[in-house]
ChimeraX commands (.cxc) that place a marker at each C-alpha (Angstrom):
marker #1 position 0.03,-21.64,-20.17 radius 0.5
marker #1 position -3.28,-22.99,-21.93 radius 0.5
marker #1 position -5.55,-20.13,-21.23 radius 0.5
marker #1 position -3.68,-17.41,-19.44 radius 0.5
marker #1 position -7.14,-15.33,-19.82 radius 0.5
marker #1 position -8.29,-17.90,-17.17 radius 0.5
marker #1 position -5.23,-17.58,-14.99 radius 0.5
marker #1 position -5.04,-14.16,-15.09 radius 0.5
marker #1 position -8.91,-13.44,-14.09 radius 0.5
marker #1 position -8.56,-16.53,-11.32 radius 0.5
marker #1 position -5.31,-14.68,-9.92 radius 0.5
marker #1 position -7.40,-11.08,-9.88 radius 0.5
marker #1 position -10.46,-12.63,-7.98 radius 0.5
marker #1 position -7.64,-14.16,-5.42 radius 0.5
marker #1 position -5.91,-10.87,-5.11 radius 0.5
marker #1 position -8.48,-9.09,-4.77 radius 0.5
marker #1 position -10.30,-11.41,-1.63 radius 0.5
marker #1 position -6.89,-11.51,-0.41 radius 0.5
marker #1 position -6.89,-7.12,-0.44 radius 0.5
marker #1 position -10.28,-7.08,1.17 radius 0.5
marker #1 position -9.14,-9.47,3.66 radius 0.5
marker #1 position -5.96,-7.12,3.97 radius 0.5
marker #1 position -8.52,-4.01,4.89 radius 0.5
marker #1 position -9.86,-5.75,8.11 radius 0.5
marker #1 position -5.90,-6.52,9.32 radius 0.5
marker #1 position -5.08,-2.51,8.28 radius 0.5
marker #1 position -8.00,-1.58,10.34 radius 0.5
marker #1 position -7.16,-3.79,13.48 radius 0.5
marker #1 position -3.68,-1.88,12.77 radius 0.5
marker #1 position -4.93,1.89,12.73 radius 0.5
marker #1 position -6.77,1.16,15.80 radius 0.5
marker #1 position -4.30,-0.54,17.91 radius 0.5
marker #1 position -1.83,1.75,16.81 radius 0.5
marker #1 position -3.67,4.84,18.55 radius 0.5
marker #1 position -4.50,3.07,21.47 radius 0.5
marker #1 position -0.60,2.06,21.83 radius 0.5
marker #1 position 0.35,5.43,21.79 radius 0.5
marker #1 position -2.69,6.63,23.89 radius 0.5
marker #1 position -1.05,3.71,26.64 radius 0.5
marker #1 position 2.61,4.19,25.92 radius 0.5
marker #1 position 2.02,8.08,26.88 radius 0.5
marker #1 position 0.07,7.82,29.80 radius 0.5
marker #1 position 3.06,5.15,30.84 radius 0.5
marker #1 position 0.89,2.06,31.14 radius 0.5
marker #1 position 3.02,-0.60,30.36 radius 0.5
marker #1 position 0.94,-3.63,31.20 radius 0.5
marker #1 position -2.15,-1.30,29.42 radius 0.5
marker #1 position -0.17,-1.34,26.26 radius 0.5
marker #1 position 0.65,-4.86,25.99 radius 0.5
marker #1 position -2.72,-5.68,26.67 radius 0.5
marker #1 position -3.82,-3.71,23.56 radius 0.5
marker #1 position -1.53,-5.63,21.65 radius 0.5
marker #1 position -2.28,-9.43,23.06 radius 0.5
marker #1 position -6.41,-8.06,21.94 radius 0.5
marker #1 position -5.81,-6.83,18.96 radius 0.5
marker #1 position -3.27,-9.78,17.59 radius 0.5
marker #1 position -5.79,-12.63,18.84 radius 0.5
marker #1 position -9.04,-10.77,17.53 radius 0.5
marker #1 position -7.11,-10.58,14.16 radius 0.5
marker #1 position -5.97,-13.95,14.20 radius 0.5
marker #1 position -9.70,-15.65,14.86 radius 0.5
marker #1 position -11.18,-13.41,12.27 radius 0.5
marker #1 position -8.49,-15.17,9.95 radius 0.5
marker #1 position -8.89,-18.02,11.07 radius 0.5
marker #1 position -12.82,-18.04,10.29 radius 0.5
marker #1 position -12.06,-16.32,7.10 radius 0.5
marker #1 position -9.52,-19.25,6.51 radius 0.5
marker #1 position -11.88,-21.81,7.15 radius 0.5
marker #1 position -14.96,-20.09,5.26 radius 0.5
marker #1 position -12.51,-19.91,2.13 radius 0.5
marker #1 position -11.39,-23.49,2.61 radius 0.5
marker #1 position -14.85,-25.08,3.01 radius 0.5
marker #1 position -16.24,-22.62,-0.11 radius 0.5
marker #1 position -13.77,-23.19,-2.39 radius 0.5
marker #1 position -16.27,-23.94,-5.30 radius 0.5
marker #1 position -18.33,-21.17,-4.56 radius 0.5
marker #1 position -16.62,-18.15,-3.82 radius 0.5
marker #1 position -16.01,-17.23,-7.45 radius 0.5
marker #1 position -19.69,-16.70,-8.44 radius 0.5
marker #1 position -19.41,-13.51,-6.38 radius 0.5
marker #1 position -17.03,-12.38,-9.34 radius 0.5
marker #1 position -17.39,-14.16,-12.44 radius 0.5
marker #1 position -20.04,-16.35,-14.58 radius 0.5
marker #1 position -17.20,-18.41,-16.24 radius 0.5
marker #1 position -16.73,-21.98,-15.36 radius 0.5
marker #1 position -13.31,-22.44,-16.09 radius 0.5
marker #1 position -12.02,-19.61,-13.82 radius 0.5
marker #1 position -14.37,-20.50,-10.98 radius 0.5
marker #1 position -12.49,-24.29,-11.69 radius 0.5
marker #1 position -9.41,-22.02,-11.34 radius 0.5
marker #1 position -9.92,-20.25,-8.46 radius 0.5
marker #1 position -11.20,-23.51,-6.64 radius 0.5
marker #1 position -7.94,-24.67,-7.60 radius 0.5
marker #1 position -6.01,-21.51,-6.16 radius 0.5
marker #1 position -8.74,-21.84,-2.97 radius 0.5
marker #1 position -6.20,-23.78,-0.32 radius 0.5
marker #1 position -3.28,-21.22,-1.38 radius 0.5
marker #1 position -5.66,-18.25,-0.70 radius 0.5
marker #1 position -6.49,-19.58,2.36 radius 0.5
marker #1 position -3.45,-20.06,4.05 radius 0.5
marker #1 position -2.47,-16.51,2.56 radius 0.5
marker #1 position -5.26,-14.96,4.33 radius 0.5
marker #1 position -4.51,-16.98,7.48 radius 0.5
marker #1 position -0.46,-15.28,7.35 radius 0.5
marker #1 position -1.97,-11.75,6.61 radius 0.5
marker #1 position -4.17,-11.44,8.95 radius 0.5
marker #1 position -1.70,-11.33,11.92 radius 0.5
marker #1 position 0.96,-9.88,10.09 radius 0.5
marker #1 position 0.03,-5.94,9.91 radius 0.5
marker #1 position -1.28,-6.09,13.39 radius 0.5
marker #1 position 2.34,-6.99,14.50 radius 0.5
marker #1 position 4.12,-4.55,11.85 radius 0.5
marker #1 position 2.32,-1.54,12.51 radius 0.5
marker #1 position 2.83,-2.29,17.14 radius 0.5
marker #1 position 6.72,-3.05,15.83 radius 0.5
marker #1 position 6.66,0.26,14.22 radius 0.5
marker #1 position 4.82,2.47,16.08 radius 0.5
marker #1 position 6.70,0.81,20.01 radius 0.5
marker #1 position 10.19,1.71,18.20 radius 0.5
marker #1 position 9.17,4.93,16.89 radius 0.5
marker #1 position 7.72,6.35,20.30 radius 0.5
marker #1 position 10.65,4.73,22.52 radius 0.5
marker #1 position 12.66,6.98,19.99 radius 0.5
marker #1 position 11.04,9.77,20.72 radius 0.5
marker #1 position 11.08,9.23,24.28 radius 0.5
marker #1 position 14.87,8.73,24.52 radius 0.5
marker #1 position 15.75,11.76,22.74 radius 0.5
marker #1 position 13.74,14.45,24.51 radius 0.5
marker #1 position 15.73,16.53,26.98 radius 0.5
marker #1 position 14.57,15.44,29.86 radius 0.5
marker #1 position 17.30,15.35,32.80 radius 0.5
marker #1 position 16.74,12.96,35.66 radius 0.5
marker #1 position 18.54,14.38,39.32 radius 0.5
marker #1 position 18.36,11.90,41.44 radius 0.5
marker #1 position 17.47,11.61,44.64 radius 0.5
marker #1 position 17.81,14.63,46.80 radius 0.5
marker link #1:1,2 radius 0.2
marker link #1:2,3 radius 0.2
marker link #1:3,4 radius 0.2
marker link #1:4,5 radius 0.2
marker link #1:5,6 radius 0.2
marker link #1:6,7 radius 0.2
marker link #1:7,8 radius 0.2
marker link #1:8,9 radius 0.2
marker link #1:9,10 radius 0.2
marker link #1:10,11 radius 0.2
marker link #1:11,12 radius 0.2
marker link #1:12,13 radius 0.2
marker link #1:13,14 radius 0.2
marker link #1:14,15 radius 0.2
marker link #1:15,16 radius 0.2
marker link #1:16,17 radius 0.2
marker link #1:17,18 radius 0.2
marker link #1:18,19 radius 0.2
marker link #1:19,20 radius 0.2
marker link #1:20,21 radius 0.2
marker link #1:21,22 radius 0.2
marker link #1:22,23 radius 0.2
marker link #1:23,24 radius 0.2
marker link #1:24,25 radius 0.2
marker link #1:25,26 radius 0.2
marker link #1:26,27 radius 0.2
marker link #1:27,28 radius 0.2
marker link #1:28,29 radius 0.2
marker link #1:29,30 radius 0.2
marker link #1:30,31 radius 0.2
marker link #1:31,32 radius 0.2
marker link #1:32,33 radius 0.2
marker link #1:33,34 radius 0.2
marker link #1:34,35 radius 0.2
marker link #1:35,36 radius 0.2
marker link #1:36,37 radius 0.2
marker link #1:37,38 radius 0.2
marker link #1:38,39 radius 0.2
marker link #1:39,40 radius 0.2
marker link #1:40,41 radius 0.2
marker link #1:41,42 radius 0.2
marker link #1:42,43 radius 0.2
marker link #1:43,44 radius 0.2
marker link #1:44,45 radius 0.2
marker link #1:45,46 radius 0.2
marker link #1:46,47 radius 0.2
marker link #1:47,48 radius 0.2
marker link #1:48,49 radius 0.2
marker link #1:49,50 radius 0.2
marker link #1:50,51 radius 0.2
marker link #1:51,52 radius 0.2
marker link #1:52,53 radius 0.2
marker link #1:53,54 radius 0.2
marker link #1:54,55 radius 0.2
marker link #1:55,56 radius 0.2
marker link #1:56,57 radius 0.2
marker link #1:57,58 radius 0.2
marker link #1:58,59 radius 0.2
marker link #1:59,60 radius 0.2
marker link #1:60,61 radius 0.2
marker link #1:61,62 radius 0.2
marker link #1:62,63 radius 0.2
marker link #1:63,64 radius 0.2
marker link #1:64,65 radius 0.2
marker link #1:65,66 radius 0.2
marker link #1:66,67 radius 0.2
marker link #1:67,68 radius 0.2
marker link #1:68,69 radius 0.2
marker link #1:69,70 radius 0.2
marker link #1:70,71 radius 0.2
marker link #1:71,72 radius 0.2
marker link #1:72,73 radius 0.2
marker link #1:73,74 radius 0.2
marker link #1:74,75 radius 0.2
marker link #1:75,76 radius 0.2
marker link #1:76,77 radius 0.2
marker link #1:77,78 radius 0.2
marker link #1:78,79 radius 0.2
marker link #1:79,80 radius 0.2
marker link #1:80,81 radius 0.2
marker link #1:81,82 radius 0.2
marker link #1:82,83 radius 0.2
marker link #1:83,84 radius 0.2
marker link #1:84,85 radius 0.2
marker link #1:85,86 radius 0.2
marker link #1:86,87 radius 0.2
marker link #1:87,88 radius 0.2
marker link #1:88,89 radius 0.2
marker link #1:89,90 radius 0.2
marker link #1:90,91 radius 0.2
marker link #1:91,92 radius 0.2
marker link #1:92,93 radius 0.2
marker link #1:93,94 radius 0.2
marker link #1:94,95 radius 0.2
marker link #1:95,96 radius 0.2
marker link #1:96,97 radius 0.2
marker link #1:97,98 radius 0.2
marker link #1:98,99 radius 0.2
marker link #1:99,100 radius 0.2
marker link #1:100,101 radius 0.2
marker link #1:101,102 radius 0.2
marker link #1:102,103 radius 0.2
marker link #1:103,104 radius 0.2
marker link #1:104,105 radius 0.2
marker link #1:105,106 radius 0.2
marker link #1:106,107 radius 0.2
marker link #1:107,108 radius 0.2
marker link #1:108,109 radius 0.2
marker link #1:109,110 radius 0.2
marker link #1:110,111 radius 0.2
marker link #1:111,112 radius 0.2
marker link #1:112,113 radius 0.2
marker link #1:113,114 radius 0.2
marker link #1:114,115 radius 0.2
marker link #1:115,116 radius 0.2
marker link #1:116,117 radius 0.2
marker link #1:117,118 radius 0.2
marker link #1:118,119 radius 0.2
marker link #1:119,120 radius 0.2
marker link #1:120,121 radius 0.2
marker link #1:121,122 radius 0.2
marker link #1:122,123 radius 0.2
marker link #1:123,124 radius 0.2
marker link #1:124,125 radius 0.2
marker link #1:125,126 radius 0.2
marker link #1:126,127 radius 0.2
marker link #1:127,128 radius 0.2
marker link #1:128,129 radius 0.2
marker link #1:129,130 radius 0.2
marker link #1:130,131 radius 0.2
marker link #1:131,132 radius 0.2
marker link #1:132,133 radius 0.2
marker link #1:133,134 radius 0.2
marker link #1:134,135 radius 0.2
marker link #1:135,136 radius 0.2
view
């Protein structure tokens, strides 16, 4: 490494655009996850995957303009954080990387946290005592 200084402050700014990128996706995952379980136990099926199909695409264009914003400004988003020319050269350099980072992450929580929570209710659900008898 020539400067790791540099590298090391270029990496921080990208980590931490990419963690406050990250808070949008947890908060598209907090609030599909209660209305999941809101759907899933009033037994609305077609309620439930609607919540998901919202919540996956309104995470997915918000990364997608967040991409493109981070593409286009790849010179100019380290001013935000720093004063030094050869880590805003850096992070211009690190720019495309970043961007299709924050393009991945913005879909992938969303999906997790449904995964997660779908599993863990339909767990619930089959163990309870419940005893079906028929038709009388």
């Amino acid at each position: 490494m020539k400067n790791a200084e540099v590298a090391i402050d270029a990496l921080a700014i990208c980590i931490n655009i990419n963690g406050l990128e990250m808070m949008i996706s947890l908060g598209f995952l907090a609030a599909v996850g209660v209305r999941v379980s809101n759907e899933l136990g009033r037994g609305s099926a077609n309620a439930t995957k609607f919540a998901i199909k919202v919540a996956v695409s309104t995470s997915f264009l918000i990364g997608c303009a967040l991409f493109i914003i981070f593409l286009f400004l790849r010179g100019r988003v380290a001013y935000i954080f720093t004063d030094n020319q050869d880590v805003i050269d850096t992070v211009a350099d690190l720019s495309p990387l970043l961007s299709f980072s924050i393009l991945l992450n913005s879909v992938q929580p969303v999906l997790s946290g449904n995964a997660s929570l779908s599993c863990q209710c339909l767990s619930i659900f089959s163990k309870s005592p419940i005893e079906w008898e028929g038709p009388r």
